[in-house]
Every structure is written in structure tokens, then in C-alpha cells.
C-alpha positions in Angstrom: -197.2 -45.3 -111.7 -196.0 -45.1 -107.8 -196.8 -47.5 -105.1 -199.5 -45.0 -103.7 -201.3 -44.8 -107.3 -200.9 -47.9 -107.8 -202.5 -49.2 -104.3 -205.3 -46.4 -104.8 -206.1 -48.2 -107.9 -206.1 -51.3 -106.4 -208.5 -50.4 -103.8 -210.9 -48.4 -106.3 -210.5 -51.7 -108.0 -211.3 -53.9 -105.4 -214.6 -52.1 -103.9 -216.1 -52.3 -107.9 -215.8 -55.5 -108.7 -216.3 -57.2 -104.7 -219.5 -55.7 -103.9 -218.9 -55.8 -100.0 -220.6 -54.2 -97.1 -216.9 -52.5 -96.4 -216.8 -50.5 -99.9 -220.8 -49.3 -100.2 -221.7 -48.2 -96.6 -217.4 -47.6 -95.6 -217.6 -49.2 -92.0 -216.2 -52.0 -90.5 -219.8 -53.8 -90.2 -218.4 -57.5 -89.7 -216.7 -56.4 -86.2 -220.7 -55.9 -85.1 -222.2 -59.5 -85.5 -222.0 -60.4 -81.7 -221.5 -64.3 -81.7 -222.3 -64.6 -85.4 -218.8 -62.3 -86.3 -216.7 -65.0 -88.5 -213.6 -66.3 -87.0 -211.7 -64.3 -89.6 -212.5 -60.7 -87.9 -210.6 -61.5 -84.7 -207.8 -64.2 -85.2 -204.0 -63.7 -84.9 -203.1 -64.3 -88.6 -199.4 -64.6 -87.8 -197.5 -67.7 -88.3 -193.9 -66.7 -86.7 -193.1 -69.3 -84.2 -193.6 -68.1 -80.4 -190.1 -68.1 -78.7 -189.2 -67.3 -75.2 -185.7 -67.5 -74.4 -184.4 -70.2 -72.4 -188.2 -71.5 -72.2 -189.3 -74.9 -74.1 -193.3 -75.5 -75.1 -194.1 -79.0 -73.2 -197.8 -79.0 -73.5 -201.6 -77.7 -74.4 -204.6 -77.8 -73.0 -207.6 -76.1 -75.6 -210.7 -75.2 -75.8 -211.8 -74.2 -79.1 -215.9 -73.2 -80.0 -217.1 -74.9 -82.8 -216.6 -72.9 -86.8 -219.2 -71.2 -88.2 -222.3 -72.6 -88.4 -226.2 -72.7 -89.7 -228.6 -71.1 -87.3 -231.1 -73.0 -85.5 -234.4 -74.5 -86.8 -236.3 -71.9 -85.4 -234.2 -69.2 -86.9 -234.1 -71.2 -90.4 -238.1 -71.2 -89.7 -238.1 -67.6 -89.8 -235.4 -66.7 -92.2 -237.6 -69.0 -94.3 -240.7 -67.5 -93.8 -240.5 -63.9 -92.3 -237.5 -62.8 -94.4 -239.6 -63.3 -97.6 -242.7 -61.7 -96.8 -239.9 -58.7 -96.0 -238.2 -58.7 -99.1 -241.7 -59.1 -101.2 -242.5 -55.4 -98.6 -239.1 -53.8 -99.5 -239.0 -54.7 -103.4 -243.0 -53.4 -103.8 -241.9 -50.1 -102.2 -242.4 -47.2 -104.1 -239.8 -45.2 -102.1 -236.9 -47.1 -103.1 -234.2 -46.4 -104.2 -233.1 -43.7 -101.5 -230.3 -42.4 -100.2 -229.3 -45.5 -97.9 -230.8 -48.0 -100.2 -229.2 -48.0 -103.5 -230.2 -50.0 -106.7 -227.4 -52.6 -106.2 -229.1 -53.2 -102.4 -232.4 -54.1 -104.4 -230.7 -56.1 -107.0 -228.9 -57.7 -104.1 -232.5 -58.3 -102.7 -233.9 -59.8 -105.4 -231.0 -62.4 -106.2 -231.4 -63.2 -102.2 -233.2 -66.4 -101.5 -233.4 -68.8 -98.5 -232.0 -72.4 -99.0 -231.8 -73.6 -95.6 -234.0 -77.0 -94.9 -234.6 -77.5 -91.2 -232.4 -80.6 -91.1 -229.6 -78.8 -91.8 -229.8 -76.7 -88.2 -227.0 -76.2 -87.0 -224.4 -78.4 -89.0 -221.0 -77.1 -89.6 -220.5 -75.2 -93.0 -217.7 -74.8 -95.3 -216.5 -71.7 -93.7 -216.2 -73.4 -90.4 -214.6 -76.3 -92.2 -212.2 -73.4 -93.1 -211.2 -71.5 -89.7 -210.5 -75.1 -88.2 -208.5 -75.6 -91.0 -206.5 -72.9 -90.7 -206.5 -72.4 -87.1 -204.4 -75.8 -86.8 -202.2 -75.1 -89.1 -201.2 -71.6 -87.6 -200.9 -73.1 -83.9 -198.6 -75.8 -85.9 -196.4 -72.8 -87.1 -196.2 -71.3 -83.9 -195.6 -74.5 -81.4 -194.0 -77.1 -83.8 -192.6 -78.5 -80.5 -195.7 -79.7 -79.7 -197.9 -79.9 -82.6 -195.7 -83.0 -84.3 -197.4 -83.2 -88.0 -197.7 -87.3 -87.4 -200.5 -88.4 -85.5 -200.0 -90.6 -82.1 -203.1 -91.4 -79.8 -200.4 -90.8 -77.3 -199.6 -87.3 -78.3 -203.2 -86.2 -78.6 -206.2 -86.1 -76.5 -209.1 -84.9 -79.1 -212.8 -84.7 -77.6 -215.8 -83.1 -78.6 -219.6 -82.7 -77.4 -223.0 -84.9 -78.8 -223.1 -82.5 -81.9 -222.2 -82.4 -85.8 -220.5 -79.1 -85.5 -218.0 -79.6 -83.3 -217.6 -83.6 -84.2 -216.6 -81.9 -87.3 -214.7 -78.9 -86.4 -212.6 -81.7 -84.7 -212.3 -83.5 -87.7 -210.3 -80.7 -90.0 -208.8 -79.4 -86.7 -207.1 -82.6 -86.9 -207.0 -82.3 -90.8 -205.0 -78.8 -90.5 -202.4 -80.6 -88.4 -202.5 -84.7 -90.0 -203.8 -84.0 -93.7 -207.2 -85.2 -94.4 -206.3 -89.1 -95.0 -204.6 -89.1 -91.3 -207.5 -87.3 -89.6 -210.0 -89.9 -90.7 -207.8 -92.5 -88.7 -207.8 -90.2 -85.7 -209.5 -91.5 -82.3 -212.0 -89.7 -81.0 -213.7 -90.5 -77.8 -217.1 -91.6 -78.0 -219.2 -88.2 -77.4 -221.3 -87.4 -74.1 -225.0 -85.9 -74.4 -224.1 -84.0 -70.6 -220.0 -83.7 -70.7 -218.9 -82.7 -67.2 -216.0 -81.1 -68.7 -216.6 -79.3 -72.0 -220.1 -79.0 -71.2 -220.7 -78.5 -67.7 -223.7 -76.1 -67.6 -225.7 -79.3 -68.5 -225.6 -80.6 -65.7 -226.1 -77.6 -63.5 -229.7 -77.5 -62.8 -229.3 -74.2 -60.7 -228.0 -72.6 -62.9 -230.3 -73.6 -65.6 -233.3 -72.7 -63.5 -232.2 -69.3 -61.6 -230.1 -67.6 -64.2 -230.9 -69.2 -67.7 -234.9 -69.2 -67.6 -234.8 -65.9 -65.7 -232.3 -64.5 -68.4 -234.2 -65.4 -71.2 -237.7 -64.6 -69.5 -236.7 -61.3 -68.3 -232.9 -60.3 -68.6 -231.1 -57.2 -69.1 -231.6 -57.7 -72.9 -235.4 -57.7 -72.9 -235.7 -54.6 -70.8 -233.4 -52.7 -73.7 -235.8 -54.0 -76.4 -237.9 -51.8 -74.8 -235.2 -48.5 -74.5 -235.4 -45.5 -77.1 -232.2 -46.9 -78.2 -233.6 -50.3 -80.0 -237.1 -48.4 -80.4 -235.2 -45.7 -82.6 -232.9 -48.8 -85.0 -236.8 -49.8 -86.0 -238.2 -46.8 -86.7 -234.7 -46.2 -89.1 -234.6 -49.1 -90.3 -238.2 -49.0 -91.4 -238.1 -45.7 -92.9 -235.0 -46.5 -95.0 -236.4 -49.7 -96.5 -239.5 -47.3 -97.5 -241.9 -49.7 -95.1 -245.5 -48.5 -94.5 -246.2 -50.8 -91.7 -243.7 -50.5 -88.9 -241.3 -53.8 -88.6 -241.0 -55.7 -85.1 -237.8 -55.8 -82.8 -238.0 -59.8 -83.7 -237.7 -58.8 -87.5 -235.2 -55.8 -86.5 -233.5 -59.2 -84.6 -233.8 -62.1 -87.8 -232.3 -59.3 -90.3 -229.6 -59.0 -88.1 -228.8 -62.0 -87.4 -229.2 -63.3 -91.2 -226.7 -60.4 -91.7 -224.6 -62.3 -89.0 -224.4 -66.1 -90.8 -224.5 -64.3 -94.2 -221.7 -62.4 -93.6 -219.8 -65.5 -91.8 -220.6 -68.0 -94.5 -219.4 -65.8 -97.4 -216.0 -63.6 -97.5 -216.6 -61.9 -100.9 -220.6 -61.7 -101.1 -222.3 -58.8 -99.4 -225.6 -60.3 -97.6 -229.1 -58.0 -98.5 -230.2 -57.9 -94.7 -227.1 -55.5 -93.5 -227.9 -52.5 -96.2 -230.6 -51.7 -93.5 -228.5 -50.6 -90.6 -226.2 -48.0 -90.0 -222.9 -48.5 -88.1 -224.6 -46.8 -84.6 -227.8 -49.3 -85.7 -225.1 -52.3 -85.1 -223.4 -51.4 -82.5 -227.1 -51.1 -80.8 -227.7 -54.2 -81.7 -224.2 -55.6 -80.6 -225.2 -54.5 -77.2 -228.5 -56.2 -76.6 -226.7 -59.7 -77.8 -223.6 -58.6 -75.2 -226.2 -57.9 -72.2 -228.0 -61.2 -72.9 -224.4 -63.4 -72.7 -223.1 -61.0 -69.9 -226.0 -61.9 -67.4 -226.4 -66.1 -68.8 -223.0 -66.7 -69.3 -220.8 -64.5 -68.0 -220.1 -61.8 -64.9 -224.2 -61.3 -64.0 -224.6 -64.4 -61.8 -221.0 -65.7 -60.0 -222.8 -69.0 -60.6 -222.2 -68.9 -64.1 -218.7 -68.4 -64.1 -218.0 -70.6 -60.6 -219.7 -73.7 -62.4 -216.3 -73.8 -64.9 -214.0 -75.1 -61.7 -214.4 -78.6 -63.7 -213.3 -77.3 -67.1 -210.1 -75.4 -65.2 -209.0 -78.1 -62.7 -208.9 -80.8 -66.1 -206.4 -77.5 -67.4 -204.9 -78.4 -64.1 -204.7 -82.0 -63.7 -202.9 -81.8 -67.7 -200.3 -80.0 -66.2 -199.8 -81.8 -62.7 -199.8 -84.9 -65.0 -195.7 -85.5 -64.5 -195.9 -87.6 -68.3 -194.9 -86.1 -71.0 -198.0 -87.2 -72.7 -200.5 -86.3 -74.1 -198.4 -83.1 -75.2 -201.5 -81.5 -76.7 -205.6 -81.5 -75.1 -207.4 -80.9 -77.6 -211.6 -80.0 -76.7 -213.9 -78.8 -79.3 -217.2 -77.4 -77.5 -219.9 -74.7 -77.5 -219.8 -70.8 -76.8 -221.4 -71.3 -73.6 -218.1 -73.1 -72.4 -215.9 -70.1 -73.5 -217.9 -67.8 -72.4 -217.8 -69.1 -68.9 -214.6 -70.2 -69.1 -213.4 -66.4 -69.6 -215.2 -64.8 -66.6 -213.9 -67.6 -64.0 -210.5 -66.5 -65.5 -211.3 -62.8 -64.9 -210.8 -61.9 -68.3 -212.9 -58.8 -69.8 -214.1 -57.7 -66.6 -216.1 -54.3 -66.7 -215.8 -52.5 -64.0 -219.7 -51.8 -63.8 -221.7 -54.3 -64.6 -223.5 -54.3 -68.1 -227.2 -52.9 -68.1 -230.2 -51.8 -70.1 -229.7 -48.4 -69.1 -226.1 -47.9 -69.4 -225.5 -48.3 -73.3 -224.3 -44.7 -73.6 -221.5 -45.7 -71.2 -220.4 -48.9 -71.8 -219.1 -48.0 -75.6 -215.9 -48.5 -75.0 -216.4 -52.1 -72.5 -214.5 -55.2 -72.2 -217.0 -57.4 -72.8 -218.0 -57.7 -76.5 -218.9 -61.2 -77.9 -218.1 -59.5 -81.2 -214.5 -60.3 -80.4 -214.7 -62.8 -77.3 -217.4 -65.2 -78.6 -216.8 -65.2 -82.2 -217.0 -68.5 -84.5 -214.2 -70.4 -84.0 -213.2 -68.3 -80.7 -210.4 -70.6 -78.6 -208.9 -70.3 -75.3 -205.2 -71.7 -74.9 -202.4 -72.6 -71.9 -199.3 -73.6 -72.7 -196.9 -75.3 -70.1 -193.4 -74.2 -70.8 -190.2 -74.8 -69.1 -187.9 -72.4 -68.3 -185.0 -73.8 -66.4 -186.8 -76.0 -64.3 -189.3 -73.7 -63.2 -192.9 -74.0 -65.4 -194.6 -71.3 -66.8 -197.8 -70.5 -68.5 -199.0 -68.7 -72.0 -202.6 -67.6 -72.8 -204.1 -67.6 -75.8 -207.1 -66.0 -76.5 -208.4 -65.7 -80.0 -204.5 -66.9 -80.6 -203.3 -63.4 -79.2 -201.3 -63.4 -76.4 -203.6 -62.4 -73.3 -202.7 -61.8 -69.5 -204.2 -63.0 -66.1 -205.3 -60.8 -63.1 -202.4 -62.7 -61.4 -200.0 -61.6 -64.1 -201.0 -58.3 -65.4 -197.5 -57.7 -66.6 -196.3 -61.0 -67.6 -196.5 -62.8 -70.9 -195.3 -66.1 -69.1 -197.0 -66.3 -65.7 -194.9 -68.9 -62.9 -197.0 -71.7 -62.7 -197.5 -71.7 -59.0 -198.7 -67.9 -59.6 -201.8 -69.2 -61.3 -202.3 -72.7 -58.7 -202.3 -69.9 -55.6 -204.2 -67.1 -57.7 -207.2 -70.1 -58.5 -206.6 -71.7 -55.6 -210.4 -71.7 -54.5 -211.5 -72.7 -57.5 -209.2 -75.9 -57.8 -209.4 -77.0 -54.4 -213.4 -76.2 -53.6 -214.7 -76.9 -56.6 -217.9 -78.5 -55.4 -220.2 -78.6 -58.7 -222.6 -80.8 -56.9 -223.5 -78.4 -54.6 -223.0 -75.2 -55.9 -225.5 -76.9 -58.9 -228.0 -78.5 -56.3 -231.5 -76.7 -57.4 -232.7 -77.0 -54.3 -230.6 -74.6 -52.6 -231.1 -71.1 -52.6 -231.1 -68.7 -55.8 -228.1 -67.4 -57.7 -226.5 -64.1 -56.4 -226.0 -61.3 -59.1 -222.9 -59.4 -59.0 
């Protein structure tokens, strides 16, 4: 048998016994699950060491979201209640099987059972236990120079925010690098319920009052639930789970998102609650969650993005810092903070801004949380020196991404990036700019 038999066989293999969303509906579904999309989707999986030539890694400073997760209590409440009274719906249908919903989609419906408790919201799970893992040891691999395998407080700076999940996403980041014995003897700051640096937004009432509530109240992402786009993924979805009763956008929006921390908590298992939609249902569905992070978190308000001056000058201050030590800042925080952190970087800038209307035009944009905001997403600078004169690499996602003030540069001069931010390092007024008294947010 040749190679290409062999690999055909493989595959025919593979999609019979792995019942996965990949082999029954032949899409790429995991690269539509907005925030939810495991870590795995989007990560540089390469372990070569980076090498520039006459260049030597000195330091880090990172940023790193939390692993994957369980959903809030209020989503646990409705996956616990709403999801069931939809299954009971789907599996007393006399229309199914169809064409979209095949008998292993109803067997996969039956098995399917909630087992969330409230008191689990939002705790870290083994998956994210996983990508935190793994993520260490690959930035290990690549920067050895700076990632020594035996732990020093003086080497490391860890911190992380008031929460389980990223106490313990720091915990086997550490793990990935020390072992598991070591990382229990790591030091870890005692955490802050408003941290001015890996959770600034906190403390910006401004911005929690002109852009957050208004977001939420009436953002971009409401007026699509209202567009012939979402209208027309309900009506589908309905009419291939054989429903009498029309389904609401909010159960069109719990199905999707169970399909989001299934998928994320489970490599091999295919979750029930994505047979429904169709690859053009997702990407639908993508957009809504990518207008509501666009206008909260991103390039909608120049609030949003301004209030990270106090994540970036601490980037800055790590590098000024004429020690050697710590080599490596390590910050384990919330997607909020990388989403923010992105746009004040200029990074996945559309060149129209994202709206209701526009979702026939903005298929191919730069701004998809589906790959910027996944699990696990990171942001990385690393100070190198190259003959005296210090450089800079970006990570993103551990790939290898460019700023506005180097669009052709892998390694961007230091002083490049100081004058190209200069504004936001030396007029980074977060008191003011945060003051809620002052006058409302201007959209872009």
C-alpha cells in the first residue's frame, strides 16, 4: 500500500471511530467559537528555538488570558435549565432524523447531560490546565536564554488577578517551566480585587459607565440580533431540529455558546449543540460576539484602548529597568486586558469600523476574537540585544506579529517603538481620562 492509500485510510479511519464535528458536517467549525475557540485552534505549535543573528534574548514581559474555562453562573443556569427543555423538544420531534440531523446527532443528544453546579463558575478546567502547560513549555523551547528551567524569585516576576482561573493558569504556567513540585514553591504576589496593571478597566469608571453599560444596553451587537442575518440562523436552526415552536436568539445564543466550552473542554468528543448550525450559521454568530468586543473593548470607543497606557508603560519600565533581572514578567489576566491591549498597539485594525449593517462586508476583517481572544490567547515583547543596540519581538498567539511602527521588521529598534508610543507613555493620565465626571467617550 502507498503513502497516499495508506493516509486515505488513515483519515477514513480516523473520521469513524472520532466522531468529530470536522468529519460529519466537513468544516472547520472550532475556528467559529469567538472567545470560547480553545487555545489549540490558533497557537504556534512549533518548538524550534527563535534565533536572530548577532541578537541575544535578554528579557519578557507577558500577558497571557487565563485557559479555558467553565461559563458563568448565569450561563451554567441556563445550560442547566434551557438546554434541557430543548433537547426533551428535539428528541420528541417526529421530524427527525433529516438531512442535517443524522441519528448519531440524536444519540449524541441523548447521552448529553449538564453537570455543571453553580460553584463551579468559572474555575479553570483540565483543558486550560493543559494550554498553560504546554504554552510554557514551548516558549521554554524557543527562548531557553531566558526561560532557565530552575526557579529564582529573582528571575521571575509571576502575578495574576482576584480569580481561580488565572491563580491557576499561573500555577501550571509555572509547572510547564519548574515541574509541578517546583511550582508549588513559586511566589506569587498576593492578588488585587482592582489591579491597576493587569486589570485596569476596573478602575475606570468612564469607561465603565459610557462604553460598557451603553455596549451591553444597546451596542452594535443588539442591533444585529435584530438583522435578517441572525433572524434567518433561527428560523434554520429551528427547522433543522424539526421544532414547532420557533427558538429565541438567547437559545440560538446558549447552544452556541455550549457548543463553544464543549468543544474547548473536549478534543476528541463532538458536543450535541453544534449539529444545529451550518458553517455560514457560525460565522453569523462569530460576528455578533466580534461587534460586541469591537465597540467594549476594542477600536469603538478610543477610551477603551487609551485606558491600557498603564499595562504598556509597566512593558516599558521592564525594559528601561538597566538590571538584568527579572529576565522574565510573567501576568496572567482576563480577555478584557488583551483585548485592549491589542487595539492601543494598533493591531487588527479594520479599516471601517465594525457595524450591524456591514456583515456582508467585513468577511474577510482583522478583527476576529475567534483568533485574537481565544482561551489561552498571550501577547509577548522580547528585549533583545543586537550589538549594543536593543530590539523588540512580538508575540501574538506565539506567532511572530508586526507593529504599525515596524510593518516590515521582525525585530523593531527599541527607540522605534518609545517614539511611535510616545503619547501613550509619557501622557498617560488614567485618572483623568477615567474621571466619570467628564464628558462622554468619543466613538471612532
Amino acid at each position: 500500500m502507498n503513502l497516499r492509500s495508506t493516509l486515505s485510510v488513515l483519515c477514513f479511519t480516523l473520521c469513524s471511530v472520532i466522531i468529530t464535528e470536522q468529519c460529519s458536517k466537513g468544516y472547520p467549525f472550532e475556528h467559529y467559537l469567538g472567545t470560547r475557540t480553545p487555545y489549540r485552534m490558533v497557537s504556534n505549535h512549533s518548538l524550534h528555538k527563535v534565533n536572530f543573528e548577532g541578537c541575544t534574548p535578554k528579557k519578557i514581559w507577558m500577558v497571557v488570558r487565563h485557559g479555558t474555562r467553565n461559563p458563568s453562573d448565569k450561563r451554567i443556569e441556563a445550560m442547566n435549565i434551557r438546554l434541557p427543555e430543548i433537547k426533551e423538544l428535539i428528541l420528541n420531534s417526529d421530524s427527525l432524523p433529516n438531512e442535517y440531523i443524522k441519528h448519531r446527532d440524536l444519540d449524541l443528544f441523548r447521552k448529553w447531560k449538564s453537570t455543571l453546579d453553580i460553584r463551579d463558575e468559572n474555575k479553570l478546567t483540565h483543558e486550560g490546565e493543559e494550554e498553560m502547560l504546554l504554552l510554557a513549555e514551548r516558549m521554554q523551547s524557543r527562548l531557553p536564554e531566558i526561560f532557565d528551567n530552575v526557579y529564582s524569585n529573582t528571575s521571575y516576576k509571576f502575578k495574576y488577578t482576584y480569580s481561580q482561573r488565572t491563580k491557576k493558569s499561573a500555577y501550571y504556567f509555572a509547572a510547564g517551566l519548574f515541574g509541578k513540585k517546583t511550582a508549588k514553591d513559586v511566589w506569587f504576589p498576593e492578588p488585587s480585587k482592582r489591579d491597576p496593571i493587569l486589570r485596569f478597566y476596573k478602575l475606570c469608571d468612564k469607561w465603565k459607565k459610557d462604553v460598557k453599560e451603553t455596549v451591553k444596553e444597546s451596542g452594535e451587537h443588539r442591533k444585529f440580533e435584530n438583522t435578517e442575518h441572525i433572524q434567518k440562523v433561527v428560523d434554520e436552526v429551528t427547522e433543522r431540529l424539526g421544532l414547532e415552536n420557533k427558538l429565541s436568539v438567547d437559545d440560538i445564543s446558549i447552544m452556541y455558546q455550549t457548543c463553544g466550552f464543549e468543544t474547548a473542554w473536549n478534543k476528541k468528543s463532538k458536543s450535541p449543540w453544534c449539529s444545529p448550525f451550518t458553517e455560514d450559521n457560525l460565522k453569523v454568530l462569530e460576528y455578533m460576539e466580534d461587534l460586541r468586543y469591537y465597540w467594549q473593548d476594542g477600536y469603538g470607543y478610543d477610551l477603551s484602548y487609551k485606558q491600557a497606557c498603564p499595562a504598556f508603560g509597566d512593558m516599558i519600565a521592564h525594559f528601561d529597568n538597566i538590571s538584568d533581572y527579572p529576565k522574565a514578567t510573567l501576568y496572567f489576566t482576563h480577555s478584557g486586558t488583551l483585548l485592549k491591549m491589542l487595539a492601543h498597539l494598533g493591531l487588527y485594525k479594520d479599516a471601517e469600523p465594525l457595524t450591524a449593517d456591514k456583515y456582508d462586508a467585513m468577511s474577510e476583517r482583522k478583527w476576529k476574537t475567534s483568533l485574537i481572544d481565544s482561551f489561552g490567547t498571550n501577547l509577548a515583547f522580547v528585549l533583545y540585544d543586537c550589538d549594543t543596540t536593543k530590539k523588540v519581538l512580538t508575540l501574538h498567539q506565539e506567532n511572530i506579529v508586526r507593529l504599525p511602527c515596524c510593518p516590515d521588521q521582525d525585530l523593531c529598534d527599541y527607540k522605534q517603538i518609545t517614539d511611535h508610543y510616545n503619547r501613550s507613555i509619557q501622557s498617560c493620565d488614567f485618572v483623568e481620562m477615567c474621571d466619570s465626571s467628564a464628558t462622554g467617550s468619543d466613538s471612532e
